[in-house]
mmCIF file as gemmi writes it, N, C-alpha and C atoms, coordinates in Angstrom:
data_model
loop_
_atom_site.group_PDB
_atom_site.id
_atom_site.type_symbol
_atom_site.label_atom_id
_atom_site.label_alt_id
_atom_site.label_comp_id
_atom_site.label_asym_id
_atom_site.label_entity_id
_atom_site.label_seq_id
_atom_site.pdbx_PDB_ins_code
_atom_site.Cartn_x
_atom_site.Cartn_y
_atom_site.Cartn_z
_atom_site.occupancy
_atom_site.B_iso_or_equiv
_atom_site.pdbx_formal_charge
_atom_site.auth_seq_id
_atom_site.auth_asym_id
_atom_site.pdbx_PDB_model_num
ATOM 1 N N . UNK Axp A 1 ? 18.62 -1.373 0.578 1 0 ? 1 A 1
ATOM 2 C CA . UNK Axp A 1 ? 19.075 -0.02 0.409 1 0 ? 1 A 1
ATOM 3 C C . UNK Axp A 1 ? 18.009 0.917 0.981 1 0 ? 1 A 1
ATOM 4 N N . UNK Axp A 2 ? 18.075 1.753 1.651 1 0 ? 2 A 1
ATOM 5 C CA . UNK Axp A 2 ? 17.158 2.842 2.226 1 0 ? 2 A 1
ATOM 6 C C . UNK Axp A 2 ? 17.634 4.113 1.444 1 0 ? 2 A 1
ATOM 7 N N . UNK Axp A 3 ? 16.163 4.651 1.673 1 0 ? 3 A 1
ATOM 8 C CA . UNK Axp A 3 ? 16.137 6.046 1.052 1 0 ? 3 A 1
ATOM 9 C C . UNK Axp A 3 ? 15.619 6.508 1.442 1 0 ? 3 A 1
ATOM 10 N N . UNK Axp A 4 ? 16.186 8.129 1.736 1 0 ? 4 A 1
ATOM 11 C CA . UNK Axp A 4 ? 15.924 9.029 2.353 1 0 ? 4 A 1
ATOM 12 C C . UNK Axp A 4 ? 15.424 10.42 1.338 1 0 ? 4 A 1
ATOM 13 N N . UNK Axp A 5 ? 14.717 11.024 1.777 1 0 ? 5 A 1
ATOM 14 C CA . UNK Axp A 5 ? 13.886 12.148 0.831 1 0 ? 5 A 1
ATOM 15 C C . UNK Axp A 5 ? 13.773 13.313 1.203 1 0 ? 5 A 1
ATOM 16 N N . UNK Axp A 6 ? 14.249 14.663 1.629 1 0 ? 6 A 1
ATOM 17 C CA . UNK Axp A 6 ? 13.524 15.942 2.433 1 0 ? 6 A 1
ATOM 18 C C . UNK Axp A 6 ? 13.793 17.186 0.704 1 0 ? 6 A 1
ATOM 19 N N . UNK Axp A 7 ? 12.227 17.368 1.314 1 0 ? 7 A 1
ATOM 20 C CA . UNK Axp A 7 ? 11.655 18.973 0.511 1 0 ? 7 A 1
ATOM 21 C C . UNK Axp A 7 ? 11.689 20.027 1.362 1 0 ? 7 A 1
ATOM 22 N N . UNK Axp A 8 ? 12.245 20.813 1.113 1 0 ? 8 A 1
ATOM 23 C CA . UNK Axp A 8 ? 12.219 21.964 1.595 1 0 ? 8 A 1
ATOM 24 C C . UNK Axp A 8 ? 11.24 23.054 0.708 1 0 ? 8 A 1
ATOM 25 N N . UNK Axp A 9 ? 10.098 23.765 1.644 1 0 ? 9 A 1
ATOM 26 C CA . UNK Axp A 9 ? 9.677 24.609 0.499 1 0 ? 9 A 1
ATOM 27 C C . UNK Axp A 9 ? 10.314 26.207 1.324 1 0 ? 9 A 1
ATOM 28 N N . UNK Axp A 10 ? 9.375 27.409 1.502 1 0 ? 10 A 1
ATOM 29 C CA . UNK Axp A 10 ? 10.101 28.549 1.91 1 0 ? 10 A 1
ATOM 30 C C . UNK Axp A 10 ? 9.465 28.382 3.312 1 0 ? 10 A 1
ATOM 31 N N . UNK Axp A 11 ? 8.69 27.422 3.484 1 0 ? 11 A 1
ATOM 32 C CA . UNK Axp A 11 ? 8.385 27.812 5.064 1 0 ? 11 A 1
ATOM 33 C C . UNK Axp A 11 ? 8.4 26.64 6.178 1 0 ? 11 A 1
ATOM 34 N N . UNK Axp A 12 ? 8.16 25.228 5.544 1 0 ? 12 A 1
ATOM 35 C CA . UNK Axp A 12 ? 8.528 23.989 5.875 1 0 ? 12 A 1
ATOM 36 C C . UNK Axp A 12 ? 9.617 22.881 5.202 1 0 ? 12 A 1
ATOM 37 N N . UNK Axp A 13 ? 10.003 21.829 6.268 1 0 ? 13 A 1
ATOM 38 C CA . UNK Axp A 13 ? 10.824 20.822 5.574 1 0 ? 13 A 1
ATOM 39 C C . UNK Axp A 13 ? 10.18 19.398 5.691 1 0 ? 13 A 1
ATOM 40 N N . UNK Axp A 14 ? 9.918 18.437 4.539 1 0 ? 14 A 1
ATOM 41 C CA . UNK Axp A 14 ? 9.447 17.302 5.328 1 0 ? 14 A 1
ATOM 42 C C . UNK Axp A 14 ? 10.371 16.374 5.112 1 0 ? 14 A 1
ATOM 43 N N . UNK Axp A 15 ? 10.553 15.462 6.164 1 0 ? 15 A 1
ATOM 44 C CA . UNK Axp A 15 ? 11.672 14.128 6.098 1 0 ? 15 A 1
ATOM 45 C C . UNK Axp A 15 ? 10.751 13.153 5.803 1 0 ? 15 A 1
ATOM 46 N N . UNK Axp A 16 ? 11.089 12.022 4.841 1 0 ? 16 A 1
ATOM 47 C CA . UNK Axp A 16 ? 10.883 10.599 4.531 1 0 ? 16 A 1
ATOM 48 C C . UNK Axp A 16 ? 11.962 9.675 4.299 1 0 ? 16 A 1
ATOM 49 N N . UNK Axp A 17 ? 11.313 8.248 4.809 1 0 ? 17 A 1
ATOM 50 C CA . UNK Axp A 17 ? 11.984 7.746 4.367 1 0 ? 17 A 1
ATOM 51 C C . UNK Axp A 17 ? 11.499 6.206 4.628 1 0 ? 17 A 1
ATOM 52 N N . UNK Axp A 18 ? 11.865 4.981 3.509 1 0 ? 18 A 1
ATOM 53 C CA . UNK Axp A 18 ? 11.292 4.194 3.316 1 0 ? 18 A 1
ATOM 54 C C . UNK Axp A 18 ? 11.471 2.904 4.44 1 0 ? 18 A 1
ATOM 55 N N . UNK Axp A 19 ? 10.215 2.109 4.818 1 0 ? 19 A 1
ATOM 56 C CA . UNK Axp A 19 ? 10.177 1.407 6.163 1 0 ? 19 A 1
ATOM 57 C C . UNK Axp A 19 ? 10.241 0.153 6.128 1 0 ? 19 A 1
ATOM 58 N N . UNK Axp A 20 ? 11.325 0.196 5.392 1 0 ? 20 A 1
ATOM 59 C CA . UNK Axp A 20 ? 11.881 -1.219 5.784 1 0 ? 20 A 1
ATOM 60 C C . UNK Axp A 20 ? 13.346 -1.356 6.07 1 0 ? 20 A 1
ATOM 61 N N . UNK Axp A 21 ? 13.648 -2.589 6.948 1 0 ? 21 A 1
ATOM 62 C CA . UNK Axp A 21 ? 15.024 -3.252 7.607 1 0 ? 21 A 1
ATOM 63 C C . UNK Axp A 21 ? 15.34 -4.096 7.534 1 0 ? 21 A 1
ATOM 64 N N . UNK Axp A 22 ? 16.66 -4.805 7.127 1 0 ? 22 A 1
ATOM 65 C CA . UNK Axp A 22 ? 16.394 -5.485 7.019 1 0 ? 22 A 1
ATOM 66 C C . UNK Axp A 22 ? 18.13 -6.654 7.426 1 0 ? 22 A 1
ATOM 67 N N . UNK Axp A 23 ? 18.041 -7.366 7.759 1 0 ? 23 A 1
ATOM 68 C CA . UNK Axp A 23 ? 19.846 -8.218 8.336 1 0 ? 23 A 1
ATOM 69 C C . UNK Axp A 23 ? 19.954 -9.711 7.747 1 0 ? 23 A 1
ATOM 70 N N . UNK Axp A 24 ? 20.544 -10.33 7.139 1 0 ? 24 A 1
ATOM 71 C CA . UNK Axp A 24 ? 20.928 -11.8 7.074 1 0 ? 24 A 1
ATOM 72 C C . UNK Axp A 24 ? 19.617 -11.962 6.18 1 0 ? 24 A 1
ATOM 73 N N . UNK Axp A 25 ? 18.927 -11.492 5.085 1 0 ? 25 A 1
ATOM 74 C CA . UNK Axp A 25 ? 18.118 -11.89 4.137 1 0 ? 25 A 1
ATOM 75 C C . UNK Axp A 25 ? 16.703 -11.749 5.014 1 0 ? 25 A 1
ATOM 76 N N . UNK Axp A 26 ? 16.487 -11.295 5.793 1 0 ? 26 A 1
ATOM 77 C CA . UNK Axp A 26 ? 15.343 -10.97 6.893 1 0 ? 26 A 1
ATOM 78 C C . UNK Axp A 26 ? 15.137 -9.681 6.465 1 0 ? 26 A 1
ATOM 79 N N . UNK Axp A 27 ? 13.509 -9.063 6.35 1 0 ? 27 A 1
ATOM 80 C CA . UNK Axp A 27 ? 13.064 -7.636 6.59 1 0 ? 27 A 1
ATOM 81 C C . UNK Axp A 27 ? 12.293 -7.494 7.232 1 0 ? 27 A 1
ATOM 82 N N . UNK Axp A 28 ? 11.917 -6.271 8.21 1 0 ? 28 A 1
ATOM 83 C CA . UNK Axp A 28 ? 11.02 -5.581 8.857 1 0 ? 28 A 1
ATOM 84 C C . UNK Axp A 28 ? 10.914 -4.717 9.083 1 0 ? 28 A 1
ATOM 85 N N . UNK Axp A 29 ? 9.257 -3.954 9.37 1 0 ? 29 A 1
ATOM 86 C CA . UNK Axp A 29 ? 9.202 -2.689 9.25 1 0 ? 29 A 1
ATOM 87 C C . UNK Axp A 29 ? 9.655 -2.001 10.253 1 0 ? 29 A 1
ATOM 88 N N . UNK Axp A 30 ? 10.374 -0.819 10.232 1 0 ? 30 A 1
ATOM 89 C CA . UNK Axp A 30 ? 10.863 0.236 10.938 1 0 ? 30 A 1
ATOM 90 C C . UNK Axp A 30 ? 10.521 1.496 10.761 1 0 ? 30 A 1
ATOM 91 N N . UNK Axp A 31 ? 10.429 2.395 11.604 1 0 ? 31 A 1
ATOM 92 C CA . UNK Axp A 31 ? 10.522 3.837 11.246 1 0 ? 31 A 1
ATOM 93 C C . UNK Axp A 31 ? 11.868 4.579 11.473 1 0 ? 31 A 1
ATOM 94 N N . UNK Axp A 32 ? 12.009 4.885 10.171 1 0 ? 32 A 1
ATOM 95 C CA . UNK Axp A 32 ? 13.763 5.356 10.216 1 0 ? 32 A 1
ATOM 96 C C . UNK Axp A 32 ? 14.004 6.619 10.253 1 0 ? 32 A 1
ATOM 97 N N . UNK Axp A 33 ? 12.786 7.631 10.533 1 0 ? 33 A 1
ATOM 98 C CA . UNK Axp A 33 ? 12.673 8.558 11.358 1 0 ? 33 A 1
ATOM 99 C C . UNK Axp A 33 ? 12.765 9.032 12.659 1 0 ? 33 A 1
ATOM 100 N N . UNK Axp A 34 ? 13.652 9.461 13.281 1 0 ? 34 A 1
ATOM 101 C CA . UNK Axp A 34 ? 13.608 9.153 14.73 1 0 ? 34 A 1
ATOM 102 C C . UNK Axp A 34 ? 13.487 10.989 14.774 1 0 ? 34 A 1
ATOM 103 N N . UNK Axp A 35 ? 13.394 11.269 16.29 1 0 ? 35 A 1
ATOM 104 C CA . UNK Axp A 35 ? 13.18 12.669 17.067 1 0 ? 35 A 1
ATOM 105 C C . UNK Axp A 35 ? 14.288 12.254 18.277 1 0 ? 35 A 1
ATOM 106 N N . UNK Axp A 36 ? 14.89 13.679 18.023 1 0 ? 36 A 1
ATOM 107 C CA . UNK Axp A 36 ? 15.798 13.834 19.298 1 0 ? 36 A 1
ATOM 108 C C . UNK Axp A 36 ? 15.789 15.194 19.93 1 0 ? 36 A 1
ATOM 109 N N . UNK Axp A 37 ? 14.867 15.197 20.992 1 0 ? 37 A 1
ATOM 110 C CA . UNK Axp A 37 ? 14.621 16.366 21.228 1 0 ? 37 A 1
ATOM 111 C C . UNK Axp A 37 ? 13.69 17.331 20.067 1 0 ? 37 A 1
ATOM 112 N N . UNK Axp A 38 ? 13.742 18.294 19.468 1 0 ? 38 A 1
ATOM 113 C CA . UNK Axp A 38 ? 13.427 18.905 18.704 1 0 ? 38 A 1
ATOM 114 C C . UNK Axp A 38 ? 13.464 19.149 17.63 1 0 ? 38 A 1
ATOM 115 N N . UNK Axp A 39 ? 14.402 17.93 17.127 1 0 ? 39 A 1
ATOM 116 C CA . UNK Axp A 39 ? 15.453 17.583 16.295 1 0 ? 39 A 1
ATOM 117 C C . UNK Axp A 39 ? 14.535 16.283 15.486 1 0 ? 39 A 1
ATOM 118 N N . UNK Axp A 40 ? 14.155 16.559 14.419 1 0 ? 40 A 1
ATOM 119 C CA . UNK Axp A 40 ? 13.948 15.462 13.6 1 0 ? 40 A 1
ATOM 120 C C . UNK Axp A 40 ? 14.703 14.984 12.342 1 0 ? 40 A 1
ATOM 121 N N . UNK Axp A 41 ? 15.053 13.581 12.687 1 0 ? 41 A 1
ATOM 122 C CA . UNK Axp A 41 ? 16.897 13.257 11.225 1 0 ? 41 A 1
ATOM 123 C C . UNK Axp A 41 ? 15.951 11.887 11.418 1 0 ? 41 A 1
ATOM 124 N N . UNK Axp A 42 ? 16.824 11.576 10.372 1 0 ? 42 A 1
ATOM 125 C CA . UNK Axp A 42 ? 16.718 9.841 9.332 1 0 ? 42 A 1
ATOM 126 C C . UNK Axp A 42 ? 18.019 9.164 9.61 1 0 ? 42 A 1
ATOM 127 N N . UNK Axp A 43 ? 18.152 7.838 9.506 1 0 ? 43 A 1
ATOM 128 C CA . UNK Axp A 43 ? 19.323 7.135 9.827 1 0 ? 43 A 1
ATOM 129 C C . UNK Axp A 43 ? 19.162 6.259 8.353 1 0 ? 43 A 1
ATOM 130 N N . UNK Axp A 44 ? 20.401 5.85 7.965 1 0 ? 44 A 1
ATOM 131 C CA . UNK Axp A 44 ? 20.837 4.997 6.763 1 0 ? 44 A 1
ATOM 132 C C . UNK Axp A 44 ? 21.605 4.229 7.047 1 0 ? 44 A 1
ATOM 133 N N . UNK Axp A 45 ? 21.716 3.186 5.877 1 0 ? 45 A 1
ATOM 134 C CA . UNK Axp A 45 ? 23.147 2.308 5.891 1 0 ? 45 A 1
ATOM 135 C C . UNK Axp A 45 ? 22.86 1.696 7.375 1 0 ? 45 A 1
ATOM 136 N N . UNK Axp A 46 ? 24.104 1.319 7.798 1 0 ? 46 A 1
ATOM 137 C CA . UNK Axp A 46 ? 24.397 0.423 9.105 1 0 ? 46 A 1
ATOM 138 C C . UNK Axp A 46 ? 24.322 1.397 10.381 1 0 ? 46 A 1
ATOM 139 N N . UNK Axp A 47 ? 23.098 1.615 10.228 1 0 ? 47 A 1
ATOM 140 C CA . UNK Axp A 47 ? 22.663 2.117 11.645 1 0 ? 47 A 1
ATOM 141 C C . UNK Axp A 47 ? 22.482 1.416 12.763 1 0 ? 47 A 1
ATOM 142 N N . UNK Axp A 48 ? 22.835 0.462 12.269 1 0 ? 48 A 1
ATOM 143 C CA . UNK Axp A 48 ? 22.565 -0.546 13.93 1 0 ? 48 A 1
ATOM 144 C C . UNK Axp A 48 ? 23.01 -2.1 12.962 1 0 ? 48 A 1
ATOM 145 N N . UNK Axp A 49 ? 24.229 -2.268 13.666 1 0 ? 49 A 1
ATOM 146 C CA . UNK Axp A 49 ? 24.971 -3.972 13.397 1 0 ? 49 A 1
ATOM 147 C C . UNK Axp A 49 ? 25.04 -4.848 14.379 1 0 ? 49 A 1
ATOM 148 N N . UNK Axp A 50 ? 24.33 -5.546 13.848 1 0 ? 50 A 1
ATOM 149 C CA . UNK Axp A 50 ? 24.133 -6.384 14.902 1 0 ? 50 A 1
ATOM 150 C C . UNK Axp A 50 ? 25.437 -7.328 15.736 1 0 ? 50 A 1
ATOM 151 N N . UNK Axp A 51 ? 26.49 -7.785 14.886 1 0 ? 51 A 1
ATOM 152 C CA . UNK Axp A 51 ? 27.424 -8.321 15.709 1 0 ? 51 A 1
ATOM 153 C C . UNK Axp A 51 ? 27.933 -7.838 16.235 1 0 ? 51 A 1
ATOM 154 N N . UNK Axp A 52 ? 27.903 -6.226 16.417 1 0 ? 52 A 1
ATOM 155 C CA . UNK Axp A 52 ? 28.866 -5.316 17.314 1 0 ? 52 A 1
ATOM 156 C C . UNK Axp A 52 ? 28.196 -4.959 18.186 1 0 ? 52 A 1
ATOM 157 N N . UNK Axp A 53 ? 26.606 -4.943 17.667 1 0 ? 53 A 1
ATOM 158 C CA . UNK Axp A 53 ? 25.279 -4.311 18.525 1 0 ? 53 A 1
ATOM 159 C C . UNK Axp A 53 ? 25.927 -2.734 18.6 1 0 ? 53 A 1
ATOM 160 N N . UNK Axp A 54 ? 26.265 -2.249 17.434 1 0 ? 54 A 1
ATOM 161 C CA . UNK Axp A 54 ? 26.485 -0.673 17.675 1 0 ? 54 A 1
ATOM 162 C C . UNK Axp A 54 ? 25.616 -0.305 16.754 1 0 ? 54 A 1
ATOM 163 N N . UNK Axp A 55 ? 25.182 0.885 17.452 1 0 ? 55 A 1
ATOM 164 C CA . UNK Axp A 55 ? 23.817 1.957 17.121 1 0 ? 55 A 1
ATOM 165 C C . UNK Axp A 55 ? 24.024 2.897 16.906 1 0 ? 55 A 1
ATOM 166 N N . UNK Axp A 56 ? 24.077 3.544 16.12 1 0 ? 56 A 1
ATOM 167 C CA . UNK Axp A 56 ? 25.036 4.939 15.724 1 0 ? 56 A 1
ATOM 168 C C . UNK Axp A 56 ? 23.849 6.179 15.973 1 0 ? 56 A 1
ATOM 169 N N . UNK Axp A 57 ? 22.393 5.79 16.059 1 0 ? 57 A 1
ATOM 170 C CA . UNK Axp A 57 ? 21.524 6.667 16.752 1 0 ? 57 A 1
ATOM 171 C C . UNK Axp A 57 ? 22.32 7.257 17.977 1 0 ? 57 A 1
ATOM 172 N N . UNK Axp A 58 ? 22.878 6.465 18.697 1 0 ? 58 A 1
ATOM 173 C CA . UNK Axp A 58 ? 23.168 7.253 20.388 1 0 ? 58 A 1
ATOM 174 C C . UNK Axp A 58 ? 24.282 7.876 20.131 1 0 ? 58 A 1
ATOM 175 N N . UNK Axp A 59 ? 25.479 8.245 18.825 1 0 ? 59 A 1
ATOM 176 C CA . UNK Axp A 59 ? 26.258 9.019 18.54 1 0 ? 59 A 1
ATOM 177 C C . UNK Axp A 59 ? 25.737 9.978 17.865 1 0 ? 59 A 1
ATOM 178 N N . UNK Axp A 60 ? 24.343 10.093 17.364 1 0 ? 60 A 1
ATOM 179 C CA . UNK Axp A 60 ? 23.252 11.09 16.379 1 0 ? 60 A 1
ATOM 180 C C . UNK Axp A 60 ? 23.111 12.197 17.913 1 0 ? 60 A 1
ATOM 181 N N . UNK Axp A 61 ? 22.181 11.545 18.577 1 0 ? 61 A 1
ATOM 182 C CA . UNK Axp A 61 ? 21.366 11.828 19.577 1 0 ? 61 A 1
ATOM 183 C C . UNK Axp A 61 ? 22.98 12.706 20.568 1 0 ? 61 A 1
ATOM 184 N N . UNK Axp A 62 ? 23.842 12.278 20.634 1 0 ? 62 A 1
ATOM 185 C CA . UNK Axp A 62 ? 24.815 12.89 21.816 1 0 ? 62 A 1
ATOM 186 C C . UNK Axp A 62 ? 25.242 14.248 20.559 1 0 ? 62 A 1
ATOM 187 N N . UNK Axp A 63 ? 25.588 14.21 19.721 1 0 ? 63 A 1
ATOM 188 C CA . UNK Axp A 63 ? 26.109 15.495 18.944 1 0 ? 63 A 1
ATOM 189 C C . UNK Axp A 63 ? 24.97 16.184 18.739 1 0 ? 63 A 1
ATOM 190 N N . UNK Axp A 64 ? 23.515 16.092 18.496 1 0 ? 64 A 1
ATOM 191 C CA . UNK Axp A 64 ? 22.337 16.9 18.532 1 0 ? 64 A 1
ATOM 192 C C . UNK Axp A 64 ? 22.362 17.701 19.567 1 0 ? 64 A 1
ATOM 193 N N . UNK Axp A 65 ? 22.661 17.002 21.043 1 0 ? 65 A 1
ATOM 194 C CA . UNK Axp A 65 ? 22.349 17.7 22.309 1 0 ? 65 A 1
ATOM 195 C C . UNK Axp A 65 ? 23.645 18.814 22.698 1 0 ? 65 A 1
ATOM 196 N N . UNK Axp A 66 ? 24.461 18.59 22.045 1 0 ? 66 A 1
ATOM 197 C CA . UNK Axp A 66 ? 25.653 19.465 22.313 1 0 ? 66 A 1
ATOM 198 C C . UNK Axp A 66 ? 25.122 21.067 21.783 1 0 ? 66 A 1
ATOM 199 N N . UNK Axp A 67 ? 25.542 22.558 22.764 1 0 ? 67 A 1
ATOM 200 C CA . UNK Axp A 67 ? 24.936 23.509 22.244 1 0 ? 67 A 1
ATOM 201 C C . UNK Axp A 67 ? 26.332 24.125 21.534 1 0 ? 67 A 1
ATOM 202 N N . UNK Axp A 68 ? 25.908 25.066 20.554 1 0 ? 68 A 1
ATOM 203 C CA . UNK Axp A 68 ? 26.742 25.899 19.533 1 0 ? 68 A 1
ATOM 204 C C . UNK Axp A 68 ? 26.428 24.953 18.005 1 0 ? 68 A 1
ATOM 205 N N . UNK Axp A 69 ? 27.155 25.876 17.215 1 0 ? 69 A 1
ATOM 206 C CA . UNK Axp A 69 ? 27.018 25.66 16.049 1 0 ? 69 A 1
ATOM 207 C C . UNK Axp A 69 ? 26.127 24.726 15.03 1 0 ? 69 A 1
ATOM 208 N N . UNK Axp A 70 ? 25.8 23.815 13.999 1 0 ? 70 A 1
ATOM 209 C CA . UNK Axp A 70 ? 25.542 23.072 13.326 1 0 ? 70 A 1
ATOM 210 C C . UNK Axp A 70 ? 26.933 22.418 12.744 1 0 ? 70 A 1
ATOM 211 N N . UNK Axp A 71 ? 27.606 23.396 12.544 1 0 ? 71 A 1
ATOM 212 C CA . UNK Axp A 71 ? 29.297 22.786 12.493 1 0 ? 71 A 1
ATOM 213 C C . UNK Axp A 71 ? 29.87 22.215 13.505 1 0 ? 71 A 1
ATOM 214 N N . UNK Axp A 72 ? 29.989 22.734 14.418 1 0 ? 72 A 1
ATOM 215 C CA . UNK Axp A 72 ? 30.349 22.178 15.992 1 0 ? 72 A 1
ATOM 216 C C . UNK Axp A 72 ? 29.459 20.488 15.958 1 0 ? 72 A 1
ATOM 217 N N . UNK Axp A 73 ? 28.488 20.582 16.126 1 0 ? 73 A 1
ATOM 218 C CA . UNK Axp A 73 ? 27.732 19.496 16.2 1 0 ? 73 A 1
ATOM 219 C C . UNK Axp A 73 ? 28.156 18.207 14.953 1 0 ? 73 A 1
ATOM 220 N N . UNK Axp A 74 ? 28.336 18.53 13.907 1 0 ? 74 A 1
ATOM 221 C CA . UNK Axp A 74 ? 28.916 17.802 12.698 1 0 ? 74 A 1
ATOM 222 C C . UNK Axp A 74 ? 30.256 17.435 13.535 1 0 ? 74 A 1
ATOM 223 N N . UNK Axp A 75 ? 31.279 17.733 13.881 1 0 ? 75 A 1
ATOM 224 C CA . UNK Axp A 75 ? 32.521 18.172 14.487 1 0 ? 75 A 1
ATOM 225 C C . UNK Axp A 75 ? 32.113 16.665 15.287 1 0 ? 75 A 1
ATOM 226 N N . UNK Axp A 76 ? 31.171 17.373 16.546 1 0 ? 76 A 1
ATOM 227 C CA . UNK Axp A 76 ? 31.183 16.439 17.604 1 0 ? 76 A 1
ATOM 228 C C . UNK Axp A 76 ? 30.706 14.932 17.112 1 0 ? 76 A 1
ATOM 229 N N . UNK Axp A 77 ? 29.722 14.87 16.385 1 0 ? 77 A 1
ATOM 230 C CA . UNK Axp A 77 ? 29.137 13.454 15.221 1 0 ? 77 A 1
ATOM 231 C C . UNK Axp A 77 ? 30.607 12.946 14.79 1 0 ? 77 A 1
ATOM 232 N N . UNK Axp A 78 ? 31.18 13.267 13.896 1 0 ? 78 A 1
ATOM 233 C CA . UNK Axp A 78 ? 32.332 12.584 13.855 1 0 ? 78 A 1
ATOM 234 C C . UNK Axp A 78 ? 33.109 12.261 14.859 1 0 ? 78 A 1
ATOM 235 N N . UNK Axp A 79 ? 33.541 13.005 15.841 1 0 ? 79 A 1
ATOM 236 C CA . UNK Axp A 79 ? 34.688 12.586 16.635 1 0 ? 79 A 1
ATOM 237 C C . UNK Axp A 79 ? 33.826 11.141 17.458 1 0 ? 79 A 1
ATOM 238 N N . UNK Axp A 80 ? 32.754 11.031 17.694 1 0 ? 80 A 1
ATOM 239 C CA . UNK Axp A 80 ? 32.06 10.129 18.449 1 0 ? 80 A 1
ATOM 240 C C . UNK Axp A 80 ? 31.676 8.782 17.497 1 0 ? 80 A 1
ATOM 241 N N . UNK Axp A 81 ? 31.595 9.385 16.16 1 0 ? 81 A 1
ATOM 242 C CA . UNK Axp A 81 ? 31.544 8.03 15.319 1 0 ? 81 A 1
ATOM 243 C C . UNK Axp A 81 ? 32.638 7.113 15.083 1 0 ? 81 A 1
ATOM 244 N N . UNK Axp A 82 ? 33.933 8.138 15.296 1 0 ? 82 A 1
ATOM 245 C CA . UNK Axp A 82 ? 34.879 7.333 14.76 1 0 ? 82 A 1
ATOM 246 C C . UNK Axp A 82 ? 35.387 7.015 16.025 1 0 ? 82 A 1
ATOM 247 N N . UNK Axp A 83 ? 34.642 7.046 17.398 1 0 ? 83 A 1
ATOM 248 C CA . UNK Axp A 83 ? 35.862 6.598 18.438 1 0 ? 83 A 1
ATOM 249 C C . UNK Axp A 83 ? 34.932 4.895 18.496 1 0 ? 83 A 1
ATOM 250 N N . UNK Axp A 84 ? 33.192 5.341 18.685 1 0 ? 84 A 1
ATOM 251 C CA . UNK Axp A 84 ? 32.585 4.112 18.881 1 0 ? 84 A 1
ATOM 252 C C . UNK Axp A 84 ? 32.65 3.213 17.812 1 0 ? 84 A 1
ATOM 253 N N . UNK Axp A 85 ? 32.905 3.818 16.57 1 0 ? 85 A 1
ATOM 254 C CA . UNK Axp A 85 ? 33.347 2.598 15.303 1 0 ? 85 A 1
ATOM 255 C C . UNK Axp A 85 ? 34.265 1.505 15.694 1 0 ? 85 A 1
ATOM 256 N N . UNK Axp A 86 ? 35.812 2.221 16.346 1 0 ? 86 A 1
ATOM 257 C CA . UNK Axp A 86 ? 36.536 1.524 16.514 1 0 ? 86 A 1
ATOM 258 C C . UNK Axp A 86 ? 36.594 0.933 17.999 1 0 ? 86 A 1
ATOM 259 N N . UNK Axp A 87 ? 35.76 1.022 18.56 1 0 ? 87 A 1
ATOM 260 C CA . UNK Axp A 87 ? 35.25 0.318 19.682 1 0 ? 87 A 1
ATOM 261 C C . UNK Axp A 87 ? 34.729 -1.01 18.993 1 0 ? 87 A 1
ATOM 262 N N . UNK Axp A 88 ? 33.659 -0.572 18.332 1 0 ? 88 A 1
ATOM 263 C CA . UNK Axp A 88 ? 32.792 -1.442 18.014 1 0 ? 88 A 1
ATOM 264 C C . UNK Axp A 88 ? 33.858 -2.594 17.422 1 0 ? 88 A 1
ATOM 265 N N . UNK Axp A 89 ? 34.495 -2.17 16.327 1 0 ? 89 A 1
ATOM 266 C CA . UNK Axp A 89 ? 35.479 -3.338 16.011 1 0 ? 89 A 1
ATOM 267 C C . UNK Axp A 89 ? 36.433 -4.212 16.405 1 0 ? 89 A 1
ATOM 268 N N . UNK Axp A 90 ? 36.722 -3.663 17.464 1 0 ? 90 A 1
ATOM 269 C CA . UNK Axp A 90 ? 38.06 -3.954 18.406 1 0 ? 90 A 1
ATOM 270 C C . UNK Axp A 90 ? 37.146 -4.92 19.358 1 0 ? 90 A 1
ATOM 271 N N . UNK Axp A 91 ? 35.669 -4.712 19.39 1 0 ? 91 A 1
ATOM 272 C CA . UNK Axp A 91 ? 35.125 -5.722 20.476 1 0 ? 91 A 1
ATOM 273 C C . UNK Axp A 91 ? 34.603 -7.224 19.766 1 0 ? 91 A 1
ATOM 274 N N . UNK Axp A 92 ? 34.595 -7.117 18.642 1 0 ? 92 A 1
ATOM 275 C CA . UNK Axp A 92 ? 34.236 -8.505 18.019 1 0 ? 92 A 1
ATOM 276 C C . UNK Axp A 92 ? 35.986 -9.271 17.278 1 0 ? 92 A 1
């Protein structure tokens, strides 16, 4: 299970989150902090499956880079999660 942590005070935010990964009773350390652009987010859950080899970072990373809103961008995150989800499934 991963966990994720952000404080916000009135002038900074900090992200954490705990470094480990782990598949098929196997763990290793990771940093589940990533940067996209200017953009610093955390990934959870099945961020990367291995029998599909889908990475849901490169559906993070494509709705970050899109310009307008924070809504818009949520908008675009979904429509891209749920097309490569069902990619992903339809290929195994």
């Amino acid at each position: 299970m991963t966990t994720i942590a952000v404080v916000k005070t009135s002038t900074e935010i900090y992200l954490g989150a705990d470094s480990k990964q782990g598949w098929e009773g196997r763990a290793w350390p990771v940093c589940k902090i990533l940067r996209c652009d200017n953009v610093f987010h955390a990934l959870e859950g099945l961020a990367w499956y291995g029998p599909t080899n889908y990475a849901i970072e490169r559906t993070v990373e494509t709705a970050l880079r899109q310009a307008g809103t924070i809504e818009h961008r949520i908008n675009v995150f979904v429509e891209g999660w749920m097309w490569e989800l069902r990619s992903a499934l339809f290929r195994n």
